[in-house]
C-alpha positions as CSV (number, residue, x, y, z in Angstrom):
1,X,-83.5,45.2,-38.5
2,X,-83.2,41.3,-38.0
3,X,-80.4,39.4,-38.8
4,X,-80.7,36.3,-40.9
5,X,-80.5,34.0,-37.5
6,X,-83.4,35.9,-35.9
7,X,-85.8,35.4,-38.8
8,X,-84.8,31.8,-39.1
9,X,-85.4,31.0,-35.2
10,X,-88.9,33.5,-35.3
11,X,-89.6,31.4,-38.6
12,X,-88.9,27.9,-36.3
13,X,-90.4,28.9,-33.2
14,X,-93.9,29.8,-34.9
15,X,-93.5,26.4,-37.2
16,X,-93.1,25.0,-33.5
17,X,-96.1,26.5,-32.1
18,X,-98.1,25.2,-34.8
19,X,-96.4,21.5,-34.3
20,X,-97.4,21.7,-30.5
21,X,-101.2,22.8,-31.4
22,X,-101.6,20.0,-33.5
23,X,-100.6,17.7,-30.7
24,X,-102.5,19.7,-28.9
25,X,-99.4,20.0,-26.4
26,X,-100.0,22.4,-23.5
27,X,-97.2,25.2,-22.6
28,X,-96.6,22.8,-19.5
29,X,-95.8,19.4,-21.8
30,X,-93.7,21.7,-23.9
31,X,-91.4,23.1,-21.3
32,X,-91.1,19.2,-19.6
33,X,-90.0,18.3,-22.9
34,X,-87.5,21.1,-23.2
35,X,-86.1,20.6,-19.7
36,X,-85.7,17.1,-20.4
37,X,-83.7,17.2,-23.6
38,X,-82.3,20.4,-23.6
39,X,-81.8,21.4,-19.7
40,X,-83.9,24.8,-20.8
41,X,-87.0,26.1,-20.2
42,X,-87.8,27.9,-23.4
43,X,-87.5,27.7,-26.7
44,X,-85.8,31.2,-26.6
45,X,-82.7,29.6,-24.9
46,X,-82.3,27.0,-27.6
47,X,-79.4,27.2,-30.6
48,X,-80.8,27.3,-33.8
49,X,-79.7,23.6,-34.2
50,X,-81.9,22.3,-31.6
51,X,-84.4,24.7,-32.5
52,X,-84.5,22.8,-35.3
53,X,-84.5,19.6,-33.8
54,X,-87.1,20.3,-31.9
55,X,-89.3,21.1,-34.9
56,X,-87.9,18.0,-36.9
57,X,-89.2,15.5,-33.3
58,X,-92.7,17.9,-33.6
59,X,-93.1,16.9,-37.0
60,X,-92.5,13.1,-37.0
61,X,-94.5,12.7,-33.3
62,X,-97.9,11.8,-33.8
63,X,-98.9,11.3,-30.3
64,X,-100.9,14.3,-28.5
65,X,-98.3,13.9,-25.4
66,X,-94.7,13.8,-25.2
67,X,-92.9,10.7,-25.3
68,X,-91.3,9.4,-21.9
């Protein structure tokens, strides 16, 4: 059985896949991102807080690549 905080990072992680197909970001452009503002490779090694602020930048980018 899941705990609360695995549902909640399952529940963010697919609300971040959606995000990154409707920039149409690539794996790739994810994982720069990632590395560059987190020092990780995957959204798996992320705390639930910057899970979530990863989400929260998704949501308020409107461009189809990452930001510099």
């Amino acid at each position: 059985m899941f705990s609360w905080t695995a549902n909640a990072c399952i529940k963010l992680i697919n609300q971040t896949d959606d995000n990154m197909q409707r920039l149409r970001w690539t794996q790739a452009q994810g994982r720069e991102h990632l590395e560059k503002i987190y020092g990780v490779r995957s959204r798996y090694s992320l705390s639930l807080d910057q899970l979530d602020n990863f989400l929260l930048f998704l949501q308020l980018t409107d461009s189809p690549t990452p930001n510099p």
